[in-house]
N, C-alpha and C positions, 0 to 999 in steps of 0.2 A: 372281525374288526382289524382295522389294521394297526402295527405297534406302535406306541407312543414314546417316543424318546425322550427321556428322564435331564434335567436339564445337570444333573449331577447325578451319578451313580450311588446304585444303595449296596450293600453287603447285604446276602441271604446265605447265610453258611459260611462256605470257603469261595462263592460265586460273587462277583463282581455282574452286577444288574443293571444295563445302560439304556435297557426300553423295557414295556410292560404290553401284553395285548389282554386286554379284557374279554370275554368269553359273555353269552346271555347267561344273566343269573338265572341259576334253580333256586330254590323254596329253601334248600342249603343256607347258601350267601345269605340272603334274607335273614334268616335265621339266625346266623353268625352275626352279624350287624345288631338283632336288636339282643344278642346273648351278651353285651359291652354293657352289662345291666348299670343302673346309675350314670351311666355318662350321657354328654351331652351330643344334641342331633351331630357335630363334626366327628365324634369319635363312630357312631354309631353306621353314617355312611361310610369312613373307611373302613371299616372290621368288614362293610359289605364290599366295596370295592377291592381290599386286600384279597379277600374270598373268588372273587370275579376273576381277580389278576393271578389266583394259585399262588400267591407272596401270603408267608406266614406274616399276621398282624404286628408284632413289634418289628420287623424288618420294613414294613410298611409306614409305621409312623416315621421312619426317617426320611420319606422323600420330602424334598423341599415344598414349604403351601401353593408355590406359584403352581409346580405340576401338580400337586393335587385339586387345585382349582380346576389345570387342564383335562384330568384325567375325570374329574365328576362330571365335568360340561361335556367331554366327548364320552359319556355312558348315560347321556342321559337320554339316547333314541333304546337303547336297550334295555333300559328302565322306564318305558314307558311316557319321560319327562316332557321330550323332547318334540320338533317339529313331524320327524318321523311319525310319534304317535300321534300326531292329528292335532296336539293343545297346543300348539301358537299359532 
């Protein structure tokens, strides 16, 4: 997939993060997403999406909602969601 550029940079470490490319999730990501036990469906797709992008979860909850709107919409042929997979 190609990078998605972050409309504002996130800090992971001492790294300054100005795009993210998401990877097809394994049974992992999955896994991680619903391990956010108690939260709700927003928190649960990014613990999967953070997993997908190899961004540790709290470094993930800082990107802005606009890009993470963009970044769920453009993973959503990798998850199945999407036109790619045939449902729209």
């Amino acid at each position: 997939m190609d990078p998605i550029k972050l409309s504002k940079p996130i800090t992971v470490g001492d790294k300054e993060i100005s795009e993210i490319t998401l990877r097809e999730p394994t049974l992992g990501d999955l896994i991680a997403g619903e391990a956010v036990g108690g939260a709700g469906e927003t928190a649960r797709v990014a613990a999967t999406l953070a997993a997908m992008a190899g961004i540790p979860f709290p470094a993930f909850k800082t990107i802005s909602a606009q890009d993470f709107l963009r970044i769920n919409k453009a993973a959503e042929p990798l998850l199945g969601n999407g036109e790619a997979a045939g449902t729209n």
